[in-house]
N, C-alpha and C positions, 0 to 999 in steps of 0.2 A: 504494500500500500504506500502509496505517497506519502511524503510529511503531514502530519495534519494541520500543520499552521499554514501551507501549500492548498491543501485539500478545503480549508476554512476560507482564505482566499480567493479561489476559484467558486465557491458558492455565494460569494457577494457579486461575482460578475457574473455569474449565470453561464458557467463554464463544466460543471459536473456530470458527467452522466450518471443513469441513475443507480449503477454499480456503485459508485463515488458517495453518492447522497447516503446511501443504506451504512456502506462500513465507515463514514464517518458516524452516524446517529450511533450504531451499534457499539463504536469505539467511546463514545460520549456518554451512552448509558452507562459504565464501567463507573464502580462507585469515585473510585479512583480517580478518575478524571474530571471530575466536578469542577474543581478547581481551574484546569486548563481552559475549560470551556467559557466558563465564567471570565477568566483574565482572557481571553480570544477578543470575546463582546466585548468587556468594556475597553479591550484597546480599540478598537474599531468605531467605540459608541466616542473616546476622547475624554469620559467622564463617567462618575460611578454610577450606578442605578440607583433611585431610591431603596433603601435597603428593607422595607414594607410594601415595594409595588406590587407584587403579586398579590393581595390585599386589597386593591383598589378595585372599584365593582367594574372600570372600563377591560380591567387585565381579567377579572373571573367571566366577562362572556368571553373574551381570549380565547382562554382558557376551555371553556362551551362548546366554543367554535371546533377549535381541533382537537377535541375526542374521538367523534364518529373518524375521522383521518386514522388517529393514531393507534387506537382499537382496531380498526375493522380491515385498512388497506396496510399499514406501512409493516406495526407491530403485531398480527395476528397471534401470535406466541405468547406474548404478554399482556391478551386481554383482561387478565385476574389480575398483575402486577401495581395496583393502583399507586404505590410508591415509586416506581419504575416510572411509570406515565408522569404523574406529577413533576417529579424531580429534572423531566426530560422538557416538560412542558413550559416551563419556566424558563428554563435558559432559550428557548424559543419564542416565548413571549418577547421577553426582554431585547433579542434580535429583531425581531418582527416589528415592533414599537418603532425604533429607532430607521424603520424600512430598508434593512437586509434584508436582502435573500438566503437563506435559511433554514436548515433541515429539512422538510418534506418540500422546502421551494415553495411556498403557498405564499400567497400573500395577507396578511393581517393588520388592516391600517384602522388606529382606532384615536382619540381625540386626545390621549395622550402625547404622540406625535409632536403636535404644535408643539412641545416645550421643548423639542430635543432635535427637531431638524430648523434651520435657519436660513439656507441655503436656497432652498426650493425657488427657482425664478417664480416671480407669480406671473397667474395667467391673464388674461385679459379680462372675464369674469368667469362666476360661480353660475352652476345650473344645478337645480335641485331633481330629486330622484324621482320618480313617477311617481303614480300614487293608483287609488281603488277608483277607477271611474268608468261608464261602458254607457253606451245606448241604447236602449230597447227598442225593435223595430215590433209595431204590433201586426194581426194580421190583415188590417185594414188599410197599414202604411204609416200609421201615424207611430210617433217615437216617443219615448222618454229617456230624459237624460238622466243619469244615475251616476251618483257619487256616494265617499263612505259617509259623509258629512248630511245627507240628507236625512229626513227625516223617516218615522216607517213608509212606504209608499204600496198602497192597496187596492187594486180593482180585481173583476172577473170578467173573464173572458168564455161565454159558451160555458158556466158550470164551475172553472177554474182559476182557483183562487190564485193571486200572485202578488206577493209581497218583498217587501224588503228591511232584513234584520237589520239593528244599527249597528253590527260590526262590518258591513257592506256585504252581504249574499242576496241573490235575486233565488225565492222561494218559490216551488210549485206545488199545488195539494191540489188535488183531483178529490170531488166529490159525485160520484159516480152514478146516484140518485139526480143528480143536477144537469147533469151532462148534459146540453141543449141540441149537441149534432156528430152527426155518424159521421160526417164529413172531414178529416182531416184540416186541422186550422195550426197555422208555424207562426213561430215566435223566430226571431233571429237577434243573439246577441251582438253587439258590434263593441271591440278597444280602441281608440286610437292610438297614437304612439303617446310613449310616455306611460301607459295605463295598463293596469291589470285588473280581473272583476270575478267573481266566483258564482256560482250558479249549479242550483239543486235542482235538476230535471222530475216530471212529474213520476218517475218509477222508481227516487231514489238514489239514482245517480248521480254525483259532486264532481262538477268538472271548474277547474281553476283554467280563464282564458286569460292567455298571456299577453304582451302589447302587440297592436294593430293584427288584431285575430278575428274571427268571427267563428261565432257557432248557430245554425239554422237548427229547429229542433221541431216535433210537433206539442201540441198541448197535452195530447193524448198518445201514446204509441198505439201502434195496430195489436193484434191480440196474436198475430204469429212471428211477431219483428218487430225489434228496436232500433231503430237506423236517424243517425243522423248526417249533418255536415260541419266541417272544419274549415276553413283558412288560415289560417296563421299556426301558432302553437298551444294546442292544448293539454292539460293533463287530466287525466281521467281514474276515476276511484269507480265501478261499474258495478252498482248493486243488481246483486244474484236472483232472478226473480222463476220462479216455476209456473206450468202452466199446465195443467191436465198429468203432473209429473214429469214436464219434461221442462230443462233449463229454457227460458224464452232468450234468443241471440241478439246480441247488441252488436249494430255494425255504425263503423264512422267512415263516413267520405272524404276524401279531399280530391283535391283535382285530377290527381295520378294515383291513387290508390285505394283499397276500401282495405277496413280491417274489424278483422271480426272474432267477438269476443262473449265470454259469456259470465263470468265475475273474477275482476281483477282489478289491475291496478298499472297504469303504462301513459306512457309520455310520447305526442304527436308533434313532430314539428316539420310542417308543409309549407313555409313561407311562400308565395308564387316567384318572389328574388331570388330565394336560396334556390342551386341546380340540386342538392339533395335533400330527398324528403328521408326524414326523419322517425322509426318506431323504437323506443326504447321499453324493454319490460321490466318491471319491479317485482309483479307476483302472478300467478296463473298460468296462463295461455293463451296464447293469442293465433292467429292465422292473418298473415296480411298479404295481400296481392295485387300486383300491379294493373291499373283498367288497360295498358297495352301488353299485347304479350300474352304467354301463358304463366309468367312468371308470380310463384306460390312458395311462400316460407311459413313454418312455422316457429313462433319462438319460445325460449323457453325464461326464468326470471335471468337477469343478469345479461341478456343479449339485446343485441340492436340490427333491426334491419334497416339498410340503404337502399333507397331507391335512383340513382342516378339519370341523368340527364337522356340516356339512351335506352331507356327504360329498363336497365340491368337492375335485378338485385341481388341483395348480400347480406350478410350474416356475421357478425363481430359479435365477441365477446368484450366487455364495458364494465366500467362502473356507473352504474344505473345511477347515481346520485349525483353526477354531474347532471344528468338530464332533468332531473326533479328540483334540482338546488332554486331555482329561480322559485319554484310555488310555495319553497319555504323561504322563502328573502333573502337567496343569496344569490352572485355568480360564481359559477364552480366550473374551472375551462382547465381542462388536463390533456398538455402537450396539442393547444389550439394555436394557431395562427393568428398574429396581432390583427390582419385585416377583418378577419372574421370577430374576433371579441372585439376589436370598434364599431365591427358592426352591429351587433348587438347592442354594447352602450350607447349608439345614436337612437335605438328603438326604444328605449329603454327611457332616456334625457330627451326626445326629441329633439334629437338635435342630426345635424349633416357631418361627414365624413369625407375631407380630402384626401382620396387614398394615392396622393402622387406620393411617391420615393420613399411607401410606407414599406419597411424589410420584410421581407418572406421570413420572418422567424417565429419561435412556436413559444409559448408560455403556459405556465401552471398557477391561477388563479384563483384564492377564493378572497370573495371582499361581498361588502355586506352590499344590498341592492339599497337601499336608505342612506348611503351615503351618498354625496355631493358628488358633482363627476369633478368637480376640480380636485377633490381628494384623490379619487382613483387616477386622474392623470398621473399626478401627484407620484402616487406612489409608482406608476410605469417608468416613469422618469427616475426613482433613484432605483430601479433593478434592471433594466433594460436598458440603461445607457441613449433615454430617447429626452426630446426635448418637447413639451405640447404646448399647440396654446388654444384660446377657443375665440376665435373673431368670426364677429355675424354669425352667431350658432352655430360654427363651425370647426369641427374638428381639425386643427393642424399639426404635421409633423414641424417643428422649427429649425432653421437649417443655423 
């Protein structure tokens, strides 16, 4: 192995492969080396940590943060080691504050920060992070605008009750005694950019729609099929429903693919920009097929099908929680392309993207979605060796 004050080094410039990353961490856990790790950071930080930060409630969501990492992907061995983790976590924290690059390579930018970087060029201005807001299209045409700040908001439709909780969800309860028509009548959710919105379908089903998505649905499903449509990205929790004893099938549309499912749990992302369309599974079963082609996969939890531009698909094995990280409030991009995670932060801030002289390189990501984008630049700039700024809502590389 390389020197590790070499190997320490090379992980501030994002130089490690991930052979490197692991038998430094594992060299670091060694009780023994506490010490070295410790004086590493703070030569590199120029100054001491507060000696009670791991104490501060900004370092214990830190802390929150990368558990499911350290548990589940890097450390699998030492999921029971709670001392282990801790004592690993900390010296990581304390990197990551200060915006190192840093053991698992993740990023952790928290409001601590401000006291210990000084440096950071500022940018032109701040954009704040998106927020819960969507449109309802009814099936007459006429819209309502929804936000989390609104108040409950309650009509029926044909029998169908629909409301909205004040934690922001658009509600559907079927009173089946009520039900005014045999006829098929759709709702369509719309986000824009900037915006996320959640919504309980009438059978049960919780699908979280991501920014500038849309979901078409009916009020009622048919009594042999669940089917709906997507645009953009959705995430889907798909309650299990029987029907004469036999599971009743939920299928989702998008432009190039349907997928079909019968109770689970999986992440959609069909952007009409993006060239691939996107099936990530978490739990169950799924079956997805492309509308050209004969092409049929099935997946199993922990896999991702690709549908590419020529209507090939494929089959990867994943960590499922980069695709879900956005429905819990975060971005989670492992080993992605700068162009691509800008592109998402523009959907995300509403905001534009000059992708002139942007590097073809790949980064390991998690940062919180409620953060500022001038933070996330922020911190690209001290592990990426980049320089941003944001003139006229727009994303710039700075030469």
């Amino acid at each position: 192995m390389k020197p590790v004050s070499q190997l320490f080094n090379l992980y501030l410039s994002n130089q490690c492969s991930p052979e490197e990353v692991k038998a430094l961490l594992n060299y670091f856990g060694k009780i023994h080396e506490d010490a070295e790790l410790k004086s590493l950071i703070l030569e590199e930080l120029g100054k001491a940590a507060p000696e009670n930060f791991e104490s501060q409630p900004e370092v214990i969501a830190v802390f929150e943060q990368t558990d499911h990492y350290l548990k589940n992907t890097l450390f699998p061995e030492k999921e029971t080691n709670k001392f282990f983790l801790y004592r690993y976590k900390k010296y990581l924290v304390a990197a990551a504050m200060t915006g190192l690059m840093l053991g698992t390579a993740y990023l952790f930018f928290q409001e601590y920060q401000k006291g210990v970087i000084n440096d950071t060029p500022a940018l032109v201005h701040d954009v704040q992070p998106g927020s819960s807001k969507a449109t309802l299209v009814l099936e007459d045409g006429s819209t309502i605008a929804l936000s989390a700040d609104d108040s409950d908001t309650v009509l029926n439709q044909k029998g169908i009750t629909i409301s909205k909780t004040k934690d922001g969800m658009l509600v559907y309860e079927v009173d089946s005694k009520n039900v005014t028509s045999e006829v098929p009548a759709y709702n369509e959710l719309r986000t824009p950019k900037g915006a996320q919105y959640e919504v309980l379908l009438p059978d049960g089903t919780r699908v979280w729609l991501n920014t500038s998505s849309s979901l078409r649905y009916p009020l009622k499903f048919a009594k042999n099929e669940r089917r709906v449509s997507l645009s953009g990205e959705g995430y889907f929790e798909v309650e299990k429903v029987t029907v004469d004893g036999k599971r009743l099938p939920f299928f989702v549309e998008t432009s190039r693919q349907v997928v079909q499912v019968l109770g689970t749990e999986f992440n959609i992302s069909a952007y009409e920009d993006d060239q691939l369309v996107k099936t990530t599974l978490m739990s169950g079963i799924v079956n997805v097929s492309g509308k050209t082609g004969n092409n049929s996969k099935t997946l199993s939890p922990g896999e991702q099908s690709i549908l590419n531009s020529d209507h090939e698909l494929s089959v990867l094995k994943v960590n499922a929680e980069s695709a879900r990280a956005w429905k819990n409030g975060n971005f989670l991009f492992e080993d992605v392309h700068l162009k691509e995670i800008l592109k998402q932060f523009a959907r995300w801030y509403n905001v534009e993207v000059d992708y002139n002289d942007i590097p073809n390189t790949r980064y390991n990501i998690l940062v919180s979605r409620n953060e500022t984008l001038l933070k996330v630049l922020q911190m690209l700039e001290k592990t990426g060796n980049l320089k941003f700024q944001i003139v006229n809502n727009t994303i710039k590389l700075n030469h």
